[in-house]
C-alpha positions in Angstrom: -43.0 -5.5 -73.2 -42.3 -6.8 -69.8 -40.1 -4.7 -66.9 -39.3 -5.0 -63.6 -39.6 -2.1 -61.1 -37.3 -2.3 -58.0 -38.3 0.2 -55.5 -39.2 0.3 -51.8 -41.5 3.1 -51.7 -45.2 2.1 -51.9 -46.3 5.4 -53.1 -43.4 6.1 -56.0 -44.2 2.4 -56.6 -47.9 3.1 -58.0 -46.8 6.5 -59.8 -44.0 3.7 -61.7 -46.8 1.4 -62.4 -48.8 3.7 -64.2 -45.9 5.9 -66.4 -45.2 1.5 -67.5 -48.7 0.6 -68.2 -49.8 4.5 -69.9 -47.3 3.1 -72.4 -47.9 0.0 -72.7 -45.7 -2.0 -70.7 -46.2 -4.8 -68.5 -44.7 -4.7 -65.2 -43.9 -6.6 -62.4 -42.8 -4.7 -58.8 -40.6 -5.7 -56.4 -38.8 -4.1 -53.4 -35.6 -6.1 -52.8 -32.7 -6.3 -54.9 -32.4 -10.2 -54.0 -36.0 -11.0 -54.7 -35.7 -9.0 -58.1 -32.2 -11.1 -59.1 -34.4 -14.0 -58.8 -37.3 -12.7 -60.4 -34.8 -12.1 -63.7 -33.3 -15.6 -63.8 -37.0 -17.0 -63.9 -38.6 -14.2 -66.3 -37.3 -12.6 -69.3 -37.2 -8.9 -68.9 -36.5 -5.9 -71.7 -36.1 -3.3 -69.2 -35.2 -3.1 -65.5 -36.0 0.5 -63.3 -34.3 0.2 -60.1 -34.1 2.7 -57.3 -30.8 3.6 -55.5 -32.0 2.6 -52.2 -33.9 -1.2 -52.2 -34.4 -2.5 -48.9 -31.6 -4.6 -49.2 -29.1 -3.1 -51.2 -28.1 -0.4 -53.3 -29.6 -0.1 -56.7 -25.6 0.6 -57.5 -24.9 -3.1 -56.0 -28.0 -5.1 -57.9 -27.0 -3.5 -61.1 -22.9 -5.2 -60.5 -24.6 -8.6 -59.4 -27.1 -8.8 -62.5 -23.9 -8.3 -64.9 -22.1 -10.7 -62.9 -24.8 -13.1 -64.0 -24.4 -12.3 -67.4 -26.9 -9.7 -68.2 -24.3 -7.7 -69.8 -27.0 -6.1 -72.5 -30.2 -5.7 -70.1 -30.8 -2.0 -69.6 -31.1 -0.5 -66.4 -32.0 3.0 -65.7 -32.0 4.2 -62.0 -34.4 6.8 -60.6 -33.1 8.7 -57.5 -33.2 11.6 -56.0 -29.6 11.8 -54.7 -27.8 13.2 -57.9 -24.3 14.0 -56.6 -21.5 13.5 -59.5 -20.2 10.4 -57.2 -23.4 9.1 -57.1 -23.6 8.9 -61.0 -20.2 7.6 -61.9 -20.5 4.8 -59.8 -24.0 4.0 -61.0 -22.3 4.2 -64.5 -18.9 2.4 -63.7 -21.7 -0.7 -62.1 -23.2 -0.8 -65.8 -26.5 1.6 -64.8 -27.5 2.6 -68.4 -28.9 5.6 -67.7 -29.7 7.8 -64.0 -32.6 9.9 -63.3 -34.0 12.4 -60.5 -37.5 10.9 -59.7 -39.1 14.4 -59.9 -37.9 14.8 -63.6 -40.8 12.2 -64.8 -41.0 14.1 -68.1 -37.2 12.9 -68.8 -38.4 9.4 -68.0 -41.4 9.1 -69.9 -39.3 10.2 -73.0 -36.9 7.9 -72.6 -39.5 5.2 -72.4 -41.5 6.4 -75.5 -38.0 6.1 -77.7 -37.1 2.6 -76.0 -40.5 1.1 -76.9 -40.2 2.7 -80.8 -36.7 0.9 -80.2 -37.6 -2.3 -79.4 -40.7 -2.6 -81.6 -38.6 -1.7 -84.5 -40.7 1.5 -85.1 -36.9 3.3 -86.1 -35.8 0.4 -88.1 -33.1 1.9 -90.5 -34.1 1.9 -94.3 -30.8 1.8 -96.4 -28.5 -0.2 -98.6 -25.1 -1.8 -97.4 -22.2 -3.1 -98.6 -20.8 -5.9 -96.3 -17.5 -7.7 -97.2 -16.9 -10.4 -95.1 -15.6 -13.3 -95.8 -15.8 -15.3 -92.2 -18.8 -17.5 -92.1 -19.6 -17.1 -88.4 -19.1 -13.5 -88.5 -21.2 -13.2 -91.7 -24.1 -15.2 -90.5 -24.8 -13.1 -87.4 -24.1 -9.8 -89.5 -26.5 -10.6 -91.4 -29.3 -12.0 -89.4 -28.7 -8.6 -87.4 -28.4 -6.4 -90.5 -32.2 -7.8 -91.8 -33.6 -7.2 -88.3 -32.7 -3.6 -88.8 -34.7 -3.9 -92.3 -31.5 -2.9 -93.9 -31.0 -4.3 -97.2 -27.4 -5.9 -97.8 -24.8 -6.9 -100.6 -22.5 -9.1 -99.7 -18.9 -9.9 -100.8 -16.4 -11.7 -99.4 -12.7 -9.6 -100.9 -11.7 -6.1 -101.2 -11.5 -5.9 -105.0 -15.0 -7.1 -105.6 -16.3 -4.7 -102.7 -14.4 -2.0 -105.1 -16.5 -2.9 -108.1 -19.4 -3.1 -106.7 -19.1 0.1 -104.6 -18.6 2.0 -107.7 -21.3 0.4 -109.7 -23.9 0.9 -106.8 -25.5 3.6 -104.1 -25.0 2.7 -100.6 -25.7 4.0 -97.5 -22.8 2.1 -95.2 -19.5 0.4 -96.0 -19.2 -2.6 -93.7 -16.1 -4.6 -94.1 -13.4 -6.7 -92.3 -10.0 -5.2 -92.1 -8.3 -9.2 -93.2 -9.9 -10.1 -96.4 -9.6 -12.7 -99.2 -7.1 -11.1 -101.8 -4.3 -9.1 -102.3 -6.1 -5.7 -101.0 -6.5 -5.2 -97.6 -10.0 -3.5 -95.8 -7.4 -0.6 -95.1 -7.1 -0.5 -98.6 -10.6 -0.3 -99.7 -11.3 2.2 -97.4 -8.7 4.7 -98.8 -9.7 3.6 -102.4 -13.2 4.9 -101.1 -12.1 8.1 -99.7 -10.2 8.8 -102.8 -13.3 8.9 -105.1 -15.9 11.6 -106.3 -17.0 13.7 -103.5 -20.5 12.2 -103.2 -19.2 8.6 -103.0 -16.1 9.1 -100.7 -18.9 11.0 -98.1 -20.4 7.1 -97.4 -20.2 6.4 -94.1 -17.3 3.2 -93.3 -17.8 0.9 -90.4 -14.8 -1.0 -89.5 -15.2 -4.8 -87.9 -11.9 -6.8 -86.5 -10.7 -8.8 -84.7 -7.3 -7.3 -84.3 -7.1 -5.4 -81.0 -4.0 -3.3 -80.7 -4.8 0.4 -80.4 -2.3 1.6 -83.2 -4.3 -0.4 -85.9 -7.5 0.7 -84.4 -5.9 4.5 -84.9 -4.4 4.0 -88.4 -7.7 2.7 -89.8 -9.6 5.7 -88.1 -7.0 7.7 -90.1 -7.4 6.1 -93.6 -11.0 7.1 -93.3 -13.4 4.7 -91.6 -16.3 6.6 -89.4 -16.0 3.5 -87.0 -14.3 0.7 -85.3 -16.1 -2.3 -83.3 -13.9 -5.3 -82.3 -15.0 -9.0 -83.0 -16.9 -10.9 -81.4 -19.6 -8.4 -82.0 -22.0 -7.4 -79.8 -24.9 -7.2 -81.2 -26.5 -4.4 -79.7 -23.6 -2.2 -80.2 -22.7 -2.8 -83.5 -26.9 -1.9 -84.2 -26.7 1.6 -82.5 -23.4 2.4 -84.4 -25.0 1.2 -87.4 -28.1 3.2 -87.0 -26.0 6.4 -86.1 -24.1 6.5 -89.2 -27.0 5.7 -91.5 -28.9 8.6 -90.1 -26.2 10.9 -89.8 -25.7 10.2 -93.4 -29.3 10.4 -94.0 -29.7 13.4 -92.7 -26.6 14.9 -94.3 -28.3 13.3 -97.7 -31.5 15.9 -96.6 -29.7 18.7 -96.2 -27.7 18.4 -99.6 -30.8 18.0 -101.3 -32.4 20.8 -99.6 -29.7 23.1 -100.3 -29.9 22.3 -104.2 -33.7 23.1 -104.0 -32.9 26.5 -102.4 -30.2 27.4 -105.0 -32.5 26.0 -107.8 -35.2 28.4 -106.6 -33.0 31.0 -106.2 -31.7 30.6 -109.9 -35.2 29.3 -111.0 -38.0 31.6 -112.3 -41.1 30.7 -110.5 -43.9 30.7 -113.0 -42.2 29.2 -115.9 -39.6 26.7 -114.4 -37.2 28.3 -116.6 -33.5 30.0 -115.2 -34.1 33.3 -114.1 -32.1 36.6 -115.1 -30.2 36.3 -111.8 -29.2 33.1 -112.9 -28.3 34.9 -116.1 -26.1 37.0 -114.8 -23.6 34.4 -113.2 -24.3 31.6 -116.2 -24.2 33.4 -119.3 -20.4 35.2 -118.7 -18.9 31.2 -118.1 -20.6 30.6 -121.8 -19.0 33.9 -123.4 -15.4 32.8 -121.1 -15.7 29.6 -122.7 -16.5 30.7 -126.2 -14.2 32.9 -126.2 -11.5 30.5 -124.8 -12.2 27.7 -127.5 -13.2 30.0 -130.2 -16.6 27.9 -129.8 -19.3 29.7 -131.9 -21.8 31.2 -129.3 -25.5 32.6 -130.5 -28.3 34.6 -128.1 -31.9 34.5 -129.2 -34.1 36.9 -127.3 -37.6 36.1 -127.8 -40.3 38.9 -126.9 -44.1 37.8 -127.4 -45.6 40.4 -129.6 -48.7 42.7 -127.7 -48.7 40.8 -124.4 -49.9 43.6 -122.5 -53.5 43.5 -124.9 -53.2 39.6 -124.1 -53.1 40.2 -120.3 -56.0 43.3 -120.7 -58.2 40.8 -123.1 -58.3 37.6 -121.5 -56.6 38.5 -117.8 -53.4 37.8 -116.1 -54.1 34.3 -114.9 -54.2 33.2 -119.0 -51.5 35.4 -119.7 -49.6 33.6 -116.9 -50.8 30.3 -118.9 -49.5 31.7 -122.4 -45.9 32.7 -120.5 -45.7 28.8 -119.2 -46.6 26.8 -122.4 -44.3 28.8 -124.7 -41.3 28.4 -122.0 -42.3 24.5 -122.1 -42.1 25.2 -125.9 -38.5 27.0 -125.5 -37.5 24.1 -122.7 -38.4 20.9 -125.2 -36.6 22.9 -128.3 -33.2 23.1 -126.4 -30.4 20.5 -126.8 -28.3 19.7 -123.4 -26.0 22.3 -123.6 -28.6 25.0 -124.4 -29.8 27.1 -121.8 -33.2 28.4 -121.8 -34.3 31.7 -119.8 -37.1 34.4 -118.5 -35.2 37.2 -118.5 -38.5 39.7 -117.5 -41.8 39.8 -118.4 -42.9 38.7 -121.6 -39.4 38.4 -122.8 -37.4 34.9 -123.0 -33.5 34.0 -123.7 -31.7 31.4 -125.1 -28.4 30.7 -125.1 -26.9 28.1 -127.6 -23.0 27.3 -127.9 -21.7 25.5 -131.0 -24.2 27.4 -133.1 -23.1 29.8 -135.6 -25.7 33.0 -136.1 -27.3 31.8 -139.4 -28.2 28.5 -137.5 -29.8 30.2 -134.4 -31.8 32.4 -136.9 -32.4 29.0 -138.1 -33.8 27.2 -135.2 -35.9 30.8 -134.1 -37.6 30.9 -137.1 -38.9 26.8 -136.5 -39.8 28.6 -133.1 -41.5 31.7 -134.1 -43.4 28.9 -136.2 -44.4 26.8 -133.9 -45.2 29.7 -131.6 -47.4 31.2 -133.9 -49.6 27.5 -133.8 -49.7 27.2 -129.9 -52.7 28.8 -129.1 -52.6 28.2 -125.7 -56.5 28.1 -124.3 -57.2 29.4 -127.9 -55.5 32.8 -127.2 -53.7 33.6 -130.5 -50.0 34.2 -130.2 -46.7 35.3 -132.1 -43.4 36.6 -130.9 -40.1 38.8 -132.1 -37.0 37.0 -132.3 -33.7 38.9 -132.4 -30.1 36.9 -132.8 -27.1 37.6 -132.4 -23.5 35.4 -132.1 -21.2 36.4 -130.2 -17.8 37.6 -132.3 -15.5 35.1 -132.5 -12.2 35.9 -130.5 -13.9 39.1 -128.7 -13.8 39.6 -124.9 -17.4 41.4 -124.7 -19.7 41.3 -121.4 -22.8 39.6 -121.3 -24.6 42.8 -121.4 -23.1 44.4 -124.6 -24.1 40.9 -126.0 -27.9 41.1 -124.8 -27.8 44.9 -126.0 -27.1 43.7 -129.6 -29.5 40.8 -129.3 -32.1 43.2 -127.9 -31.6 45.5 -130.6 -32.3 42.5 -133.4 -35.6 42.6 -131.5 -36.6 46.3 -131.8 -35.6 46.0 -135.2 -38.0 42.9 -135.7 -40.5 44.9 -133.8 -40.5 47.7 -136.0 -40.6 45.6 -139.4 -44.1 44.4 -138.0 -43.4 42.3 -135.2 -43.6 37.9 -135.9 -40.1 38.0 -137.2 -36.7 36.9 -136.7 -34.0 39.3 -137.4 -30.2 38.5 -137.4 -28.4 41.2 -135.8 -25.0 42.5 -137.2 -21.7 43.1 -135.4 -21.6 47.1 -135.0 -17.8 47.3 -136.7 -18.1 44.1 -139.3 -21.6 43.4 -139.8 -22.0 39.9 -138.7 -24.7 38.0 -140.8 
């Protein structure tokens, strides 16, 4: 990756030459701003390092005479240790790209490690985008720019199919025209966008036109696009805002996902997979509000394995912790959607299953208690007490006096011999 070094200092020449070539660079030095100008015009360059003070001229004045030559998009950082305000607005109002002090070489050598990753498309972008478009000379440098990223990209050329396909698709940018084939406008699409589920209407939107007016550039900002870049495109530009918003969504993609592990884990009992009785406690009350709402029939099974503690004495806790996981896989694969399966301590389990009247929970516990009773996990032998109870139909009760009723089918089955499920009955009507 070639660069040229302008500066007039021997000794801060060498210390240049060997930041370049530690990284990899190759680089050619020079001490004159004229010889350097001439130097560009017969040599392609990716970088240029220039000093404020050249023999000639100011590194302030070479940088204004290389973009008069059209070398709008070369980068140019300048190393100096003059670092007055002044100094640093001019540099930047010449087109400097970035300034820095020439003691700070730790600042420098960073920003050459990320502009070599840059340029060697180490931080190519992965992601899908939507590109509607339907100028061909537009479209073909788009595109050619959007594969260099390593982005992969639909195309369409109106509004309406954008839609469609928006909907039918994940993306990770919106890239669209504001004049499209069609009746609906980019404007249009974008608001469309932004009115959708939450996840969808959270893809970034990047904006390309040709219309220049400030107002139009304001009201699509206001619809809802993250971005605006005016036509003819710049290719490097409209790269860097594409890379921001990809990875600003990326990242915002992480941090979603991350948060939904934490709350799984928080709601999630560790051993078995299955919810957790903190989990219970804000769950199983919406169930009861919505039973009681609907009159939906609502039925608890609480499921205790019989002698666990002469299970963990016998064979140890790491094969009891084995007997707890395969019968909650057992509880997990007997549930329907809508079930929900829990640990609520210990040896003893919870299921919670609306649209079920009692006699068909004590139904589906006794193919459990069954099948329970032929797991053998690691050959240990194993049965459990099931205790069921529905929730009354029209009563306001708390998920506690619920579990206290259900709990009490379970003593009961307990005390009849244990292996059994017991039906338990409404205190004032007995419920059977």
């Amino acid at each position: 990756m070639p660069v040229l070094v302008l500066e007039p200092t021997k000794t801060y020449q060498l210390l240049l030459e060997s930041l370049f070539k530690d990284r990899g660079f190759q680089i050619v030095c020079l001490d004159s701003g004229a010889l350097g100008l001439q130097q560009i015009m017969e040599e392609r360059f990716d970088l240029i390092c220039v000093a404020l003070h050249l023999k000639d001229m100011s590194g302030i004045d070479f940088c204004r005479a290389l973009r008069d030559k059209n070398k709008e998009n070369l980068p140019v950082i300048m190393v100096t240790s003059d670092m007055r305000k002044a100094v640093f607005a001019e540099g930047m109002a010449a087109g400097i790209t970035e300034v820095f002090r020439k003691e700070d070489l730790l600042a420098i050598t960073k920003y050459l490690t990320l502009f070599k990753e840059q340029q060697a498309g180490h931080l190519k972008v992965k992601g899908t985008v939507l590109y509607v478009e339907n100028n061909d000379a537009s479209l073909m440098l788009v595109q050619r720019l959007l594969a260099s990223m390593g982005l992969r990209v639909i195309h369409v050329r109106s509004a309406e199919e954008a839609y469609k396909e928006f909907n039918a698709s994940e993306y990770d940018l919106v890239l669209t025209d504001t004049l499209l084939n069609g009746p609906m406008s980019g404007l249009a699409l974008i608001r469309e966008i932004r009115g959708g589920p939450e996840k969808k209407k959270r893809v970034p939107i990047l904006v390309i036109s040709s219309l220049e007016d400030t107002s139009r550039k304001i009201e699509t900002l206001r619809n809802g696009a993250n971005d605006y870049v005016s036509k003819p495109v710049i290719p490097e530009e409209l790269a860097a805002r594409i890379r921001n918003l990809i990875g600003n969504k990326k990242l915002a993609d992480q941090v979603e996902r991350q948060q939904q592990y934490l709350k799984e884990m928080a709601m999630t009992d560790s051993l078995t997979s299955l919810y957790n009785r903190h989990c219970l406690t804000e769950i199983a009350p919406r169930y009861i509000s919505e039973a009681t709402r609907h009159d939906i029939p609502l039925s608890f099974v609480v499921i205790d394995l019989d002698h666990f503690k002469k299970i963990n004495d016998t064979y140890g806790h790491s094969l009891g912790d084995r007997v707890l996981v395969e019968v909650a896989g057992l509880l997990k694969k007997s549930c329907r959607k809508e079930d929900l399966a829990a640990r609520f301590g210990g040896e003893e389990f919870l299921l919670i299953l609306p649209h079920c009247k009692g006699k068909d929970a004590a139904s589906k516990a006794e193919r459990l208690r069954e099948k329970i009773e032929t797991l053998k996990p690691n050959g240990i032998s194993v049965t459990a007490s099931f205790g069921v109870y529905q929730l009354p139909l029209g009563s306001l009760v708390s998920f506690e006096e619920v579990f206290v009723m259900a709990d009490r089918a379970v003593y009961e089955a307990k005390e009849k011999g244990r292996n059994l499920v017991i039906l338990g009955e409404e205190e004032d009507e007995g419920l059977s």
